[in-house]
C-alpha positions, -999 to 999 in steps of 0.1 A, spaced: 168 -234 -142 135 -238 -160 120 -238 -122 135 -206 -113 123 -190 -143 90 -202 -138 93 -190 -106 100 -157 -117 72 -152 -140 44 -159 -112 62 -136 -92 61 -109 -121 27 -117 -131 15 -118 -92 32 -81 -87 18 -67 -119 -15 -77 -109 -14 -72 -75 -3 -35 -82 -26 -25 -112 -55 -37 -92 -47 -20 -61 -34 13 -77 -70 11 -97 -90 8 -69 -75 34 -54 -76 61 -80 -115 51 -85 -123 54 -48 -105 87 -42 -116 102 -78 -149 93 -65 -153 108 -31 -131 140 -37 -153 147 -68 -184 137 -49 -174 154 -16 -157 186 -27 -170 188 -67 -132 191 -73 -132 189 -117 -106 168 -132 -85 198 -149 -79 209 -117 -35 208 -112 -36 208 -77 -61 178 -70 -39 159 -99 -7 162 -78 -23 152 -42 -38 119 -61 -2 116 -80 13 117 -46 -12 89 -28 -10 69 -59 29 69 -56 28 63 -19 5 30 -23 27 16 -52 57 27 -27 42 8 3 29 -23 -14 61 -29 -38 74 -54 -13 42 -72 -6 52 -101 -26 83 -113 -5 63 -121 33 36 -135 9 58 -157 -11 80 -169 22 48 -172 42 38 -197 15 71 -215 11 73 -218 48 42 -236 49 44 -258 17 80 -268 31 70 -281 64 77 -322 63 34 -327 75 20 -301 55 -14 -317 41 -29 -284 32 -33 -270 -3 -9 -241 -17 -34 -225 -34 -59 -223 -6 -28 -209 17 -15 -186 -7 -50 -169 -13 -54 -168 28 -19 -151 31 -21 -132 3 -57 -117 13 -41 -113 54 -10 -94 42 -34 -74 15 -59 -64 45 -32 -51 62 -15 -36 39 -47 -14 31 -57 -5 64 -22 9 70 -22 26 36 -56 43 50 -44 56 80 -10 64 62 -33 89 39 -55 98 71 -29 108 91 -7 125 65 -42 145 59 -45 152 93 -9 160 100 -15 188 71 -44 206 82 -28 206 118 1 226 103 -17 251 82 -47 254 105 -61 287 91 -63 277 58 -90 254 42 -73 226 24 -96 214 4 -113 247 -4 -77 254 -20 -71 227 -42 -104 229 -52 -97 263 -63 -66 250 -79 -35 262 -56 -11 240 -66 14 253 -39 -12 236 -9 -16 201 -32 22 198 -37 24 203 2 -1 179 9 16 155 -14 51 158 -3 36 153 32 19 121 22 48 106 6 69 119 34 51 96 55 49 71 37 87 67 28 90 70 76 66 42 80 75 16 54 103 -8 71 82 -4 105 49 -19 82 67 -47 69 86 -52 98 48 -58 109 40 -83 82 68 -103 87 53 -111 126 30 -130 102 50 -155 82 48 -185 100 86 -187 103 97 -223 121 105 -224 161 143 -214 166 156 -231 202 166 -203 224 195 -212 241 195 -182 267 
């Protein structure tokens, strides 16, 4: 019992962690290039909603990170030769599934973006939420969650190709 629960509160303290940092980074980044790139201020409702939305659809996409990092490493510690170190493995898989994770997240956001302004393609997005229409930002957010909420099993279906699962015999 006392193995489970300790268990339990790495895999709390991991997921806490792991998803304050990456939602941080995230909100810091974006803030930081919309404000740069389109001097959007940080009253503005509309710009609020599209960052709501992308901060939802990263803590949506990376809220089952934990599992293929915590079988990839239970995989390897439980193989009868293993002479590596866990700590050393977990970091490598953790940072693998965490590169991957991000990229997709990216081009999740990218081509969400993209999808938008290739349905309302006489209107300037940005120009809009910079001038505070919260109809186009709640659009452009529903959009990017949309997507997000269509790609997710396919990602970690992805991630899972990564676990180093043991050899099954194929008898066919």
């Amino acid at each position: 019992m006392n193995e489970i629960f300790t268990y339990a509160l790495v895999e709390l303290f991991f997921s806490l962690i792991l998803g304050i940092t990456l939602l941080y980074f995230t909100y810091k980044s974006l803030h930081k290039f919309f404000f740069k790139k389109y001097n959007i201020k940080d009253y503005n409702m509309s710009f609020s909603i599209v960052i709501s939305s992308i901060l939802l659809s990263v803590a949506y996409l990376i809220s089952d990170i934990k599992s293929p990092i915590l079988n990839s490493i239970k995989m390897v510690s439980s193989q009868a030769d293993y002479q590596g170190s866990i700590i050393f493995d977990g970091f490598k898989y953790t940072f693998l599934f965490l590169f991957i994770i991000v990229l997709a997240i990216s081009i999740i956001i990218f081509i969400s973006i993209w999808l938008f302004t290739l349905m309302t393609k006489n209107i300037d997005e940005f120009k809009e939420i910079k001038k505070d229409n919260k109809a186009i930002g709640l659009l452009l957010g529903v959009i990017i969650f949309s997507v997000s909420l269509m790609v997710k099993e396919s990602l970690y279906f992805l991630i899972e190709t990564f676990v180093p699962y043991p050899e099954v015999i194929n008898i066919f």
